[in-house]
C-alpha positions as CSV (number, residue, x, y, z in Angstrom):
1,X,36.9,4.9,-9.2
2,X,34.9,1.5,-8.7
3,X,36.4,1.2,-5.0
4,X,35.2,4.7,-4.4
5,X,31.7,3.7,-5.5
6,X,31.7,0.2,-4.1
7,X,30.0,1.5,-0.6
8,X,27.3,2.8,-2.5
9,X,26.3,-0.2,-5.0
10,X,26.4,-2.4,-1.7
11,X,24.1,-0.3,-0.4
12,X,21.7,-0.3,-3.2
13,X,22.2,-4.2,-3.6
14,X,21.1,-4.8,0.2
15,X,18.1,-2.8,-0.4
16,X,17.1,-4.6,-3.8
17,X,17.7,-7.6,-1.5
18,X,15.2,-6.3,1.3
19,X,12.7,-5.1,-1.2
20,X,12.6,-9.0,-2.7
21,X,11.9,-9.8,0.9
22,X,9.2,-7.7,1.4
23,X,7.6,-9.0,-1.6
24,X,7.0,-12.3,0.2
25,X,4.7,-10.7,2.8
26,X,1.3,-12.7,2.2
27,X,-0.9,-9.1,2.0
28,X,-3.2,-9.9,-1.1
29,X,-6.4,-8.3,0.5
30,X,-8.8,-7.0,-2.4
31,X,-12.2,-8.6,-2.7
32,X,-12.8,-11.2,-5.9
33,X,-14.1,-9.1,-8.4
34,X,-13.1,-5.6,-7.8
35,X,-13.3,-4.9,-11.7
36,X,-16.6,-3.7,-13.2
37,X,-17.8,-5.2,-16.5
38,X,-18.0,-1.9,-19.2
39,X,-20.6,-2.8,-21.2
40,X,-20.2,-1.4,-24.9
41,X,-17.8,1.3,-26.7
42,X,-15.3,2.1,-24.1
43,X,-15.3,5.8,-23.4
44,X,-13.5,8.2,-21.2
45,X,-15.8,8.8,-18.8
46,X,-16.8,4.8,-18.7
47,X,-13.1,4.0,-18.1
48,X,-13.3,7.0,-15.8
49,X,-16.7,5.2,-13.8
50,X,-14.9,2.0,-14.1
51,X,-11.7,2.6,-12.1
52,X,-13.9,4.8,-9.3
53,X,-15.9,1.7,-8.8
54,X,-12.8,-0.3,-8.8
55,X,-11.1,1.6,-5.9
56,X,-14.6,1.9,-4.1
57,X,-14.9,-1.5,-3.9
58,X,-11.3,-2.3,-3.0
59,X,-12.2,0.5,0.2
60,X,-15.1,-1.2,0.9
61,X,-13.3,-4.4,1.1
62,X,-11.0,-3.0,3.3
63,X,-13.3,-1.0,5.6
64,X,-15.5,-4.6,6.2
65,X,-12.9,-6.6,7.4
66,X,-10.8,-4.1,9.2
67,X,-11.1,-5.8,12.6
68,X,-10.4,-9.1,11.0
69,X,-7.3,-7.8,9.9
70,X,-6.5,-6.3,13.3
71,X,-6.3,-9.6,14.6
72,X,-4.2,-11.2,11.4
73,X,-0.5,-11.8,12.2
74,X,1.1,-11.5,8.7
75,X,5.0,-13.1,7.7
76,X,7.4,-11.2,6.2
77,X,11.0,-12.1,4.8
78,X,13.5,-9.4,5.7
79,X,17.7,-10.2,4.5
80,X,16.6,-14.2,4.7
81,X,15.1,-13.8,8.3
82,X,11.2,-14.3,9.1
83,X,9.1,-11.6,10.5
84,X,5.8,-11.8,12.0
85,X,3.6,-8.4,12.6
86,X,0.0,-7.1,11.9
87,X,-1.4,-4.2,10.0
88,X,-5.1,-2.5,8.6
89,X,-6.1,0.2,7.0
90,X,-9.1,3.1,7.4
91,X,-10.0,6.0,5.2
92,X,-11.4,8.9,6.8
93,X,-13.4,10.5,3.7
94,X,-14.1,6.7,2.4
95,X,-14.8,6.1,-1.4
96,X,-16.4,9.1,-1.9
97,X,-13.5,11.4,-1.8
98,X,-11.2,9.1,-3.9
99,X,-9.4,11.8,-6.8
100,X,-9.7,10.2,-9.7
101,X,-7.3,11.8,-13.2
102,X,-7.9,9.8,-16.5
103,X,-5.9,10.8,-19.3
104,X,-6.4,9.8,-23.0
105,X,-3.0,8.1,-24.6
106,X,-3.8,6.8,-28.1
107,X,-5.4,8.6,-30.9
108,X,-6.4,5.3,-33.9
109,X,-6.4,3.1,-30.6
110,X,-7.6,4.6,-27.9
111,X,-5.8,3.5,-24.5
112,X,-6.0,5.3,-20.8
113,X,-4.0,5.7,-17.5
114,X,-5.2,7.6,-14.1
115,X,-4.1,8.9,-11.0
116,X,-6.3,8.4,-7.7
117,X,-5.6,10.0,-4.5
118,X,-7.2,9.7,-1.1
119,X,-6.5,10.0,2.5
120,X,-5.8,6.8,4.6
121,X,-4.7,6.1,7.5
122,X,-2.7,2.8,8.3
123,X,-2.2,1.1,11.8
124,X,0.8,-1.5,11.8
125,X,2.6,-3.0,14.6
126,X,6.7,-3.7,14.7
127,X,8.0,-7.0,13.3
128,X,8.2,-9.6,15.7
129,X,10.1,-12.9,15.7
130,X,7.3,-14.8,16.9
131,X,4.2,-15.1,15.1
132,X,2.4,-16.3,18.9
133,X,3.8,-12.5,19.8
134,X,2.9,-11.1,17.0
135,X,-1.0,-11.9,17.2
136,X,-1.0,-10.6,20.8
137,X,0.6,-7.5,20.2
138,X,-1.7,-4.8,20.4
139,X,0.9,-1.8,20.5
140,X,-0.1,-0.2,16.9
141,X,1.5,2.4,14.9
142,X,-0.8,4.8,13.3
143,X,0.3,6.3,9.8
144,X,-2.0,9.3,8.3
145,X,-1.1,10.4,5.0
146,X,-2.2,10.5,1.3
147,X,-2.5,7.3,-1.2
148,X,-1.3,7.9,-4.5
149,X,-2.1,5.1,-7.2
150,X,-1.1,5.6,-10.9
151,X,-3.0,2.7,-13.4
152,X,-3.0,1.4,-16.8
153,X,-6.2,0.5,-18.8
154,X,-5.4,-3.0,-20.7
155,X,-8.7,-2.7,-22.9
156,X,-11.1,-4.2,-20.2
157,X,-10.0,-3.5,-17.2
158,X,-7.4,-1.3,-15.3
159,X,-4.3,-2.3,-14.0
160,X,-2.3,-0.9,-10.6
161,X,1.2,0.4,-11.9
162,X,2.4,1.7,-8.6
163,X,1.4,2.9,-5.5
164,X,3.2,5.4,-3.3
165,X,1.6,5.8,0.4
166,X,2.7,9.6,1.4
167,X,3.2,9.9,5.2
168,X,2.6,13.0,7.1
169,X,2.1,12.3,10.4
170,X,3.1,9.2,12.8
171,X,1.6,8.5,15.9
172,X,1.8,6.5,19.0
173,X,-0.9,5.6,21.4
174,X,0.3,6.4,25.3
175,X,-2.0,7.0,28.5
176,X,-4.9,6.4,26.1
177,X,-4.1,8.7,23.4
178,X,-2.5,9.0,20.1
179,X,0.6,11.0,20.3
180,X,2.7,11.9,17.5
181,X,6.2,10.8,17.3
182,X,9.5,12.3,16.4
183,X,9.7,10.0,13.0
184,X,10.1,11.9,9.8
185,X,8.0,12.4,7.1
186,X,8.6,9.4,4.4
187,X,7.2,7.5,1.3
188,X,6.3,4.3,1.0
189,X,6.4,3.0,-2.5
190,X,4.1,0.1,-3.5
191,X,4.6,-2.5,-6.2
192,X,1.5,-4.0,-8.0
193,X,-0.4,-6.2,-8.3
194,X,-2.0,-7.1,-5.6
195,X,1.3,-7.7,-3.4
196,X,3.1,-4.9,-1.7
197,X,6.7,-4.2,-1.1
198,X,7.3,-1.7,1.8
199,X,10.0,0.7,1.4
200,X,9.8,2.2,4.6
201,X,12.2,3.3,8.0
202,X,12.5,0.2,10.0
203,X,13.7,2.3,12.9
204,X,11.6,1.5,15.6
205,X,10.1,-1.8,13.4
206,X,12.2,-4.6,14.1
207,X,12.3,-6.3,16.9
């Protein structure tokens, strides 16, 4: 029975392995002090104005230094092997469409965790060797999908507990146009906080 399953658990221990990789990927981009102060009793609906200030700003962050990140060659681990590739982020509807659930979880103490949702759209090139051919590539692939966050409230301030980017729609840009490609829908799940592991095809990624 074990050899019958033994394809399986080495397949599941080379993608725990990958995911450690991914984890070294230097992506901590949130701005200082994304967390606003709530001043007095915490409530519901300040918890509630908290976290949508939190993500705004986080957006925000994003949104300002979106060409700076355009340019940003980024390193990534992959299986022991180094990998070099840049990536940024948009969001169509911006900060103002974020979806924002908080739910109550203690009764004598109350505590609090949330759901957000909004649309982004992610532009990442494919993993390169080279960090020199990495900055100069300029051949992006364009993500749309949904961003779905899930949080914790510690008392003070809320905490990410995962992220899962839902992708819809892949696109590549040929004879000055985005056309979309033949990849499947997929989910990327997120780790907190504030790295990211990418659980994501690499068809297509690698060099």
């Amino acid at each position: 029975m074990f050899y019958r399953q033994l394809p399986r658990v080495l397949f599941v221990v080379s993608v725990l392995f990958w995911l450690a990789g991914c984890a070294t990927a230097d992506r901590v981009r949130i701005p200082k002090n994304p967390d606003p102060v709530i001043q007095g009793k915490v409530t519901e609906e300040k918890a509630q104005k908290a976290l949508s200030m939190k993500i705004g700003r986080e957006i925000a962050f994003l949104q300002e230094n979106a060409q700076q990140y355009k340019e940003q060659a980024l390193k990534v681990t992959i299986n022991g092997k180094t990998y070099y590739y840049k990536f940024y982020d948009e969001f169509p509807e911006g900060p103002e469409k974020v979806e924002v659930t908080v739910e109550k979880t203690g009764t004598f103490s109350p505590s609090y965790t949330a759901e957000a949702k909004y649309r982004k759209v992610r532009y990442q090139t494919k993993y390169l060797k080279s960090r020199s051919k990495a900055s100069s590539d300029t051949d992006f692939i364009r993500d749309e999908g949904i961003q779905q966050n899930t949080y914790d409230f510690d008392g003070k301030v809320w905490r990410l507990r995962s992220s899962i980017f839902e992708i819809t729609k892949s696109s590549l840009y040929r004879e000055d146009q985005w056309i979309a490609s033949q990849r499947i829908k997929r989910i990327e799940e997120e780790k907190p906080e504030y790295f990211i592991d990418k659980l994501r095809t690499l068809f297509g990624l690698l060099e």
